[in-house]
C-alpha positions as a Markdown table, in Angstrom:
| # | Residue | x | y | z |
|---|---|---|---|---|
| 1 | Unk | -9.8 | -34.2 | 8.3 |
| 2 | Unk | -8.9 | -31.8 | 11.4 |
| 3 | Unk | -8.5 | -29.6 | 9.2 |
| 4 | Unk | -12.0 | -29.5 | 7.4 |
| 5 | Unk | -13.8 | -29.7 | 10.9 |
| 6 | Unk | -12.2 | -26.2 | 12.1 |
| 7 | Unk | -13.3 | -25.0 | 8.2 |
| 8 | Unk | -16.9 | -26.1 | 9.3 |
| 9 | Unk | -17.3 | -24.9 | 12.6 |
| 10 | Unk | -15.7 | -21.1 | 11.3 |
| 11 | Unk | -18.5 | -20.7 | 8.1 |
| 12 | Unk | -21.0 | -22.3 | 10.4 |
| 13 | Unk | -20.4 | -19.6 | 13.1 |
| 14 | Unk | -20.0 | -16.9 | 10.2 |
| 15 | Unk | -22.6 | -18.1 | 7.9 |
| 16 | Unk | -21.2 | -16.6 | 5.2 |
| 17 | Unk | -21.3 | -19.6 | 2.9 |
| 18 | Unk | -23.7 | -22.7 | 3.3 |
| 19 | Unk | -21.6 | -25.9 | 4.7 |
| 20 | Unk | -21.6 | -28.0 | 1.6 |
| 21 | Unk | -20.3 | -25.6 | -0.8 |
| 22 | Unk | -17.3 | -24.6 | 1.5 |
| 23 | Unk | -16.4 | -27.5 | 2.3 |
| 24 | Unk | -15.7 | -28.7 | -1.5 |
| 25 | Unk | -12.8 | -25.7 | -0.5 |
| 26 | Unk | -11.6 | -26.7 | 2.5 |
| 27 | Unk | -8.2 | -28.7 | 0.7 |
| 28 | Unk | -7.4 | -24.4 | -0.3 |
| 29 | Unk | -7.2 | -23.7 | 4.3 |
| 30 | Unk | -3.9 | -24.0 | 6.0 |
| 31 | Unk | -4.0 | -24.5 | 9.7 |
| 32 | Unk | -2.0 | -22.0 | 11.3 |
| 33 | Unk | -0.9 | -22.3 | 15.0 |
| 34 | Unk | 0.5 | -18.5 | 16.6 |
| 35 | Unk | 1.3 | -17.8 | 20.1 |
| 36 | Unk | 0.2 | -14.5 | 21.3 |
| 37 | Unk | 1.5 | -11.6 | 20.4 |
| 38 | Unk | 2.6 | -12.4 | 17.2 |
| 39 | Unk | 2.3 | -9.8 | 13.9 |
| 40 | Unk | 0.3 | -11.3 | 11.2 |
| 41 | Unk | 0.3 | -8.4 | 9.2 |
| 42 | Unk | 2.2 | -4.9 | 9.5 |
| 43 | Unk | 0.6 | -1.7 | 9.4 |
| 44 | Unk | 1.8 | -0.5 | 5.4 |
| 45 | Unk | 2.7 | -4.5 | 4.1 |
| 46 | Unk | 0.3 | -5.9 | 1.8 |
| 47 | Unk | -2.2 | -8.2 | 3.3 |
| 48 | Unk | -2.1 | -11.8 | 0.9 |
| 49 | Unk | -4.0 | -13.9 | 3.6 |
| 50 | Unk | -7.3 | -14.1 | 5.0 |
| 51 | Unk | -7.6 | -15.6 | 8.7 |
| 52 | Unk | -10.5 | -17.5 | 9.9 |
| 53 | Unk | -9.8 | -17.6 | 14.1 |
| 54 | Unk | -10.8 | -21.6 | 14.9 |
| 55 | Unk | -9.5 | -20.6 | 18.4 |
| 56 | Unk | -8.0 | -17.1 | 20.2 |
| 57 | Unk | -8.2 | -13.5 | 19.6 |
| 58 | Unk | -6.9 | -10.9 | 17.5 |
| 59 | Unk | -6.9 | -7.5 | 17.1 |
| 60 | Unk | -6.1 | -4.7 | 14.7 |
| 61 | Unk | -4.5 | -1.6 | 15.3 |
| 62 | Unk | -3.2 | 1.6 | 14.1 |
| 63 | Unk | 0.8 | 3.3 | 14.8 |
| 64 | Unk | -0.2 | 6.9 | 15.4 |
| 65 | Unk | 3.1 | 8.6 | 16.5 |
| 66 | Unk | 4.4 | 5.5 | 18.2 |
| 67 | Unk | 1.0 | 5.2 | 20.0 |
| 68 | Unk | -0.7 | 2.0 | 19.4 |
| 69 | Unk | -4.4 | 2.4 | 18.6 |
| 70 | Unk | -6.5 | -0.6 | 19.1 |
| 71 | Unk | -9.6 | -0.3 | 16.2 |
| 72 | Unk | -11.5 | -4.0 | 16.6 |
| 73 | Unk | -11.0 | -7.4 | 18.5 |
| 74 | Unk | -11.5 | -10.7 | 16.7 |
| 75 | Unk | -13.0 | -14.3 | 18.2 |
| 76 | Unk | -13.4 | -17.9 | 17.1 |
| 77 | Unk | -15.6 | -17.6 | 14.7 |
| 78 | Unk | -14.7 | -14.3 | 13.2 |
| 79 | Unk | -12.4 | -14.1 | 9.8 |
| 80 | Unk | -10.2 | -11.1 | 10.2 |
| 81 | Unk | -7.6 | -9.5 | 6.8 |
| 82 | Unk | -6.8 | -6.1 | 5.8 |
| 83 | Unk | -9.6 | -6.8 | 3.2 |
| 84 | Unk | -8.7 | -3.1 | 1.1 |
| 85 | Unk | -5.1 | -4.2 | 1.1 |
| 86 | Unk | -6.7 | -7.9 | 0.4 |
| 87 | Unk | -8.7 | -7.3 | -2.6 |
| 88 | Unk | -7.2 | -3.9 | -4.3 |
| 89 | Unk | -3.0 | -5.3 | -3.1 |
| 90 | Unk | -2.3 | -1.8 | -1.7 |
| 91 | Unk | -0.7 | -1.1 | 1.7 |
| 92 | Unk | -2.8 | -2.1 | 4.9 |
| 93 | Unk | -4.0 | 0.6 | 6.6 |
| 94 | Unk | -3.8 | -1.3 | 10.0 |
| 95 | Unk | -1.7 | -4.6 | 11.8 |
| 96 | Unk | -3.1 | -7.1 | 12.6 |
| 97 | Unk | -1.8 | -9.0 | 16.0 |
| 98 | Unk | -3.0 | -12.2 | 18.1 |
| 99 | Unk | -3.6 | -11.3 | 21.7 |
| 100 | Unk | -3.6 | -14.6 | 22.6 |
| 101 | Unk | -2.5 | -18.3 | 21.4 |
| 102 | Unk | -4.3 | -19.3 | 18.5 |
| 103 | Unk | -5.3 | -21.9 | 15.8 |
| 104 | Unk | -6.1 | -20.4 | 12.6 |
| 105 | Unk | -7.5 | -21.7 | 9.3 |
| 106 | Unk | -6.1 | -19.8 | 6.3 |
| 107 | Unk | -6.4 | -18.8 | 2.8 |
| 108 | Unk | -4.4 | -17.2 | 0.5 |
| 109 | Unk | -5.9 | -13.9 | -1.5 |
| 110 | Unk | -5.5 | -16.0 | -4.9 |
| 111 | Unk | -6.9 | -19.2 | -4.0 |
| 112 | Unk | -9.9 | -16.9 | -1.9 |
| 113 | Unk | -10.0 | -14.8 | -4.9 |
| 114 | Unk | -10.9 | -17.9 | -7.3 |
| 115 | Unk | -13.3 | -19.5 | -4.9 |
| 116 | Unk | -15.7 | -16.0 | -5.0 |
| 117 | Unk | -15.1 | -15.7 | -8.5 |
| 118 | Unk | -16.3 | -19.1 | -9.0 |
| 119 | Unk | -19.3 | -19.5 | -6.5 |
| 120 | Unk | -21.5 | -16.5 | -7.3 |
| 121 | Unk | -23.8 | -18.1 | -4.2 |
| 122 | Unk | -20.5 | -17.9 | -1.9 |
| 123 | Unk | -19.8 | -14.4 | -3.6 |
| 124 | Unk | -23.2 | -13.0 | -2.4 |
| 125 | Unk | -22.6 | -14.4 | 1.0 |
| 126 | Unk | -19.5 | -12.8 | 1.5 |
| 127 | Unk | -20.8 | -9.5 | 0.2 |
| 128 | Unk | -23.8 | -9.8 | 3.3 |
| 129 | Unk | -21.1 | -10.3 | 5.4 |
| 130 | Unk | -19.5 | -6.8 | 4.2 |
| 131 | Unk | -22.1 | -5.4 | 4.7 |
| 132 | Unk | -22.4 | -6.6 | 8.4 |
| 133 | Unk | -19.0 | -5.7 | 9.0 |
| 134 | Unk | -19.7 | -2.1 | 7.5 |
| 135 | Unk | -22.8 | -1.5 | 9.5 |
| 136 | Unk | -20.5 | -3.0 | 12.6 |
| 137 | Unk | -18.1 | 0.1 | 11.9 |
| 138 | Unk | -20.0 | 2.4 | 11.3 |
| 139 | Unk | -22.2 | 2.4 | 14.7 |
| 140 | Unk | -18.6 | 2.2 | 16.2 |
| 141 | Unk | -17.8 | 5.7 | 14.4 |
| 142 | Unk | -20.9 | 7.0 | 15.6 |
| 143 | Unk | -20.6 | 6.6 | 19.1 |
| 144 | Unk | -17.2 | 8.2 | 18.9 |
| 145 | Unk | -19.3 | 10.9 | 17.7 |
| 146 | Unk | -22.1 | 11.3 | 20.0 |
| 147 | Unk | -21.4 | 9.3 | 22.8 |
| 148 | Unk | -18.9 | 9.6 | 26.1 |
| 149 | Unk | -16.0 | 7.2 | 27.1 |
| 150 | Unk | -19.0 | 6.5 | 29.5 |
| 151 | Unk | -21.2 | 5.6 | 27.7 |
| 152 | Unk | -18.7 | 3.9 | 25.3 |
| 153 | Unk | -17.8 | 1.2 | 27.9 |
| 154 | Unk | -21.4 | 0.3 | 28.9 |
| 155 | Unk | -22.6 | 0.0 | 24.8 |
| 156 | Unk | -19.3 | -1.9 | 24.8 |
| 157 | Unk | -20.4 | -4.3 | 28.1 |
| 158 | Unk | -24.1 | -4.9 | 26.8 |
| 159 | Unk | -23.2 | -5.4 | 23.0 |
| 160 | Unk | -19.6 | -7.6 | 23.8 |
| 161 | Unk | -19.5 | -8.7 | 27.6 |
| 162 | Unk | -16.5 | -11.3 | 26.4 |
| 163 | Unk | -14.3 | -8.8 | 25.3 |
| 164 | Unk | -14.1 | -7.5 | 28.7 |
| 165 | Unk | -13.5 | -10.9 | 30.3 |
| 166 | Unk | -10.7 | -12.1 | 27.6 |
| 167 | Unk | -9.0 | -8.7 | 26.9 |
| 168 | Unk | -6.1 | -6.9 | 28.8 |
| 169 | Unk | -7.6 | -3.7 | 30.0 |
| 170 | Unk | -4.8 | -1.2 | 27.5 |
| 171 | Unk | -6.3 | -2.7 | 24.5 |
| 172 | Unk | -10.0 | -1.8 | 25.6 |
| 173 | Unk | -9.2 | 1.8 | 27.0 |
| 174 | Unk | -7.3 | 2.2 | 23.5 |
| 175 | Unk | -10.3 | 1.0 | 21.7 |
| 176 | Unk | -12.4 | 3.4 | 23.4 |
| 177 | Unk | -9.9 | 6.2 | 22.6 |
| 178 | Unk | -9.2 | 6.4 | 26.4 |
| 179 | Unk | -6.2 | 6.1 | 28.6 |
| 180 | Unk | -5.9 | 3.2 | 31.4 |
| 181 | Unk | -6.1 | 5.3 | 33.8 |
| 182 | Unk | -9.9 | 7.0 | 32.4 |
| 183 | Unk | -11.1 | 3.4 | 32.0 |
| 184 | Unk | -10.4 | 2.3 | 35.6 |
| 185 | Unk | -12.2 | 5.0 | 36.9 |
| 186 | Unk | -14.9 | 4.5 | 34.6 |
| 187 | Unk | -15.0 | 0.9 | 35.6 |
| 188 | Unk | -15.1 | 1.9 | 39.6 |
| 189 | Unk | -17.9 | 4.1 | 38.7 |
| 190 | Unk | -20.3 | 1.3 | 38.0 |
């Protein structure tokens, strides 16, 4: 039963299914426990899971050279995969890592795979949530475009004020595309 409340509160928080209907799914979740800093996925593997945070953070990130590039954070509430590797089963194009303890419910790409194909009102849901995520990328790309490391950090602080409180202060500068060093004078600036 633990196990169908964590289930609940995730689609709740992500609306991207109506409570009933996922929960006649919830027997296809695994509750996965992972301390921090654990690799869920490697850069290159194939992603088969799909993870629905119930507790923590994660992030995703990028090897360029040896340098670890930090692309998006994850909280309770989110679900997180390599979802190109996830749906076409080619290579990730990023890791995916815990930055902190958490409790995740799971689902394998099959099992995930039949439930869309078999819910056409779950289907549609997920594709609105897509969409969100797309439209959530591509105003990040933008503002690596057009904006400063300045005014990065500030769009950053009014649009995600946790991420600052909950995430080690590498993994934001690398987010921004700035060193340590840049961000802590950007942050004594204010």
């Amino acid at each position: 039963m633990k196990q169908t409340t964590g289930v609940r509160n995730i689609m709740d928080k992500q609306t991207i299914g109506k409570l009933k209907a996922w929960k006649q799914f919830s027997p296809y979740f695994v509750k996965k426990e992972v301390p921090a800093k654990t690799t869920l996925l490697q850069e290159g593997k194939i992603s088969t899971t799909m993870y629905f945070i119930e507790k923590g953070c994660l992030r995703t990130w990028i090897n360029n050279d040896g340098k670890e590039i930090t692309t998006q954070f994850f909280f309770e509430g989110d679900s997180v995969s390599s979802i190109e590797s996830f749906r076409t089963k080619q290579p990730s194009l990023y890791s995916i890592e815990s930055l902190e303890p958490c409790i995740l419910q799971t689902i394998s790409q099959k099992d995930f795979q039949n439930i869309i194909e078999d819910s056409p009102g779950l289907k549609k849901d997920f594709e609105e949530h897509l969409f969100k995520r797309l439209f959530q990328t591509q105003k990040l790309a933008y503002s690596f475009l057009k904006n400063n490391p300045q005014k990065r950090y500030e769009e950053l602080i009014e649009q995600y004020p946790h991420i600052i409180q909950r995430i080690p202060q590498h993994y934001i500068a690398s987010y921004l595309g700035i060193t340590s060093v840049s961000l802590s004078r950007i942050r004594n600036r204010r």
